[in-house]
NUMAR-702793 format. One line per field, with one value per residue (C-alpha): residue number from 1; residue in one letter; z, x, y. Coordinates in nm, 3 decimals. Layout:
<rs>
num <- NUM_...
residu <- a_...
zz <- Z_...
xx <- X_...
yy <- Y_...
</rs>
This chain:
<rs>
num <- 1_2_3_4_5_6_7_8_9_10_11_12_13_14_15_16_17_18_19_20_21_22_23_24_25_26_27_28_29_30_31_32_33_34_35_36_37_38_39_40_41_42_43_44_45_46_47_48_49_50_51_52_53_54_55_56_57_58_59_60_61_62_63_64_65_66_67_68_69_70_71_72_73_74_75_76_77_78_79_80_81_82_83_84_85_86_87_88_89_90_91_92_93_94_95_96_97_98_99
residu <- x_x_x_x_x_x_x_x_x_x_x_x_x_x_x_x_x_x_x_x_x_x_x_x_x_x_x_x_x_x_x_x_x_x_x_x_x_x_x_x_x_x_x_x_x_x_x_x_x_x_x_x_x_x_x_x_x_x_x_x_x_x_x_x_x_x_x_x_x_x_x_x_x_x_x_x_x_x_x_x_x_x_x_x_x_x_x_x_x_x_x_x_x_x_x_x_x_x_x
zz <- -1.054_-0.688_-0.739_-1.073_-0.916_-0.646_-0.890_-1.094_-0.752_-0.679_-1.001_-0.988_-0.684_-0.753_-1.085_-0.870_-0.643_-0.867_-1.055_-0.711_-0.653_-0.962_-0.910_-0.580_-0.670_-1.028_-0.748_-0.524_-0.820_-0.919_-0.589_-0.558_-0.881_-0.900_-1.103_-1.342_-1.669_-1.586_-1.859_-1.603_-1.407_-1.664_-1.844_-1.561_-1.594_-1.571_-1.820_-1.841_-1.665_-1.533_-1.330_-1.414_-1.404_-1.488_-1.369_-1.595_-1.669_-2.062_-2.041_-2.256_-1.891_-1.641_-1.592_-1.581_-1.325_-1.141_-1.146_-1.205_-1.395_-1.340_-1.328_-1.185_-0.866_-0.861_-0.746_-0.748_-0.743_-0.903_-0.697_-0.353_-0.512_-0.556_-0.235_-0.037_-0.206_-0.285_0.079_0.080_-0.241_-0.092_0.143_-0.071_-0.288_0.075_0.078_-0.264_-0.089_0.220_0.423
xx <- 2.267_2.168_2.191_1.953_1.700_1.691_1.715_1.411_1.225_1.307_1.200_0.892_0.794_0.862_0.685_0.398_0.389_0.382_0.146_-0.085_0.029_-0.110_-0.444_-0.504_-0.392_-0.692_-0.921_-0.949_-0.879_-1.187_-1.373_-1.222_-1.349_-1.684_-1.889_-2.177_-2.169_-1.916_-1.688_-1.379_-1.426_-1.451_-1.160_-0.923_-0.691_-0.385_-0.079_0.265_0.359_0.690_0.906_0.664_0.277_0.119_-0.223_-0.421_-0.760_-0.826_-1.128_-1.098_-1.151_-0.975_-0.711_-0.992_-1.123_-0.790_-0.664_-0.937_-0.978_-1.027_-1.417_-1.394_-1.245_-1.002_-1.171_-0.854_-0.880_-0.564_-0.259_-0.458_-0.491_-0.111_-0.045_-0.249_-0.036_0.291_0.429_0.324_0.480_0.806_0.582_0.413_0.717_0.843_0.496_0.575_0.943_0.750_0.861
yy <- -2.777_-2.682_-2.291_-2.357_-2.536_-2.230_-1.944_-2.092_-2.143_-1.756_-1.625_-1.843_-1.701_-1.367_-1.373_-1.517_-1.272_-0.982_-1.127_-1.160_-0.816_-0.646_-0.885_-0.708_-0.355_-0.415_-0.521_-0.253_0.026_-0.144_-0.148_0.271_0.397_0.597_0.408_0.626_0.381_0.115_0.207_0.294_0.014_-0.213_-0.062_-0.119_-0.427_-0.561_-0.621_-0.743_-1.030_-1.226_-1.010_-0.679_-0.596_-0.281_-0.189_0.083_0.209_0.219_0.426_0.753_0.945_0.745_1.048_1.332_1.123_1.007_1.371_1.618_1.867_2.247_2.172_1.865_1.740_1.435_1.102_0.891_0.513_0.443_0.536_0.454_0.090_0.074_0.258_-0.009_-0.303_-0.203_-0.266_-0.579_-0.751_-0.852_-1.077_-1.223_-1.326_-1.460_-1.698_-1.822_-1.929_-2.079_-1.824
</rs>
């Protein structure tokens, strides 16, 4: 009954800290993105949940505007968001342990 208790305190946490993980990464994709209407911004959110999140921008342009385009130069907001976070999800899972 031991090892139960301890995988459902593991899987808690690491649900919790993905979740927190995905929260940050929609945060600062938000604070990234150029802002002319409010559309992209506004479009960006998070989805999924448990042991996976997914952060994306609904906005009909969000990839012309991540990527460019031949006119247009890229203005990503994006992949920096996840590249800021992603090294730190394993600690975070760790402060959902107590550790």
């Amino acid at each position: 009954m031991a090892l139960e208790n301890l995988k459902a305190m593991i899987l808690a946490a690491a649900e919790s800290g993905i979740g927190e993980a995905c929260a940050e990464i929609q945060s600062l994709a938000q604070d990234m993105c150029p802002v002319d209407t409010g559309d992209l911004k506004g479009s960006i959110a998070v989805s999924g949940g448990g042991l996976s999140g997914q952060v994306s921008a609904g906005s009909a342009h969000a990839g012309f505007v991540e990527l460019g385009t031949a006119k247009m130069a890229a203005q990503p907001f994006l992949y920096p968001a996840f590249s800021a976070v992603k090294g730190t999800v394993a600690a975070k899972i760790a402060a959902h342990l107590g550790g």
